[in-house]
C-alpha positions, 0 to 999 in steps of 0.5 A, a space after each residue: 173181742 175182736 180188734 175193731 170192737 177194742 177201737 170201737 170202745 177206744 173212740 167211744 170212751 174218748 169221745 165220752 171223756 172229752 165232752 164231759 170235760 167240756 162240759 165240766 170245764 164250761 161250768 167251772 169256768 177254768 182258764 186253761 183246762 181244756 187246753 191242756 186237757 186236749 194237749 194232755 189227752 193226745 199225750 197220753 194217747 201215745 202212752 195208751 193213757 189218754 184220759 189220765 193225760 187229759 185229766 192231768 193236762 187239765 189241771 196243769 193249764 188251768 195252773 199255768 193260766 192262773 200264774 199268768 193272770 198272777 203275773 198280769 195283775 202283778 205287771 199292771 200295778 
């Protein structure tokens, strides 16, 4: 496969990645997800694990956003 065909699939793959998880993270309704799924995604870019990044930046918002509103709901009491 020649290199442009290789980026072809590489952009083809991410932009799949990235609209399922939109489209996963706006049924789930996850606070942080997609945040940490971009932040994630570019990460892991770098290290040629782009969708691992994004599916670990993912889980690691929504996690960061849940001690938040913990945290938020503990400040208002």
């Amino acid at each position: 496969m020649c290199s442009f065909g290789r980026i072809q699939l590489k952009k083809t793959m991410l932009g799949t990645a990235i609209f399922s998880m939109m489209l996963v993270s706006s049924f789930a309704q996850a606070e942080g997800c997609l945040k940490g799924a971009v932040a994630g995604g570019v990460v892991g870019h770098l290290k040629h694990h782009a969708v691992l990044g994004a599916v670990a930046g993912c889980a690691i918002g929504h996690h960061l956003a849940a001690q938040a509103k913990k945290q938020q709901v503990a400040t208002a009491k």
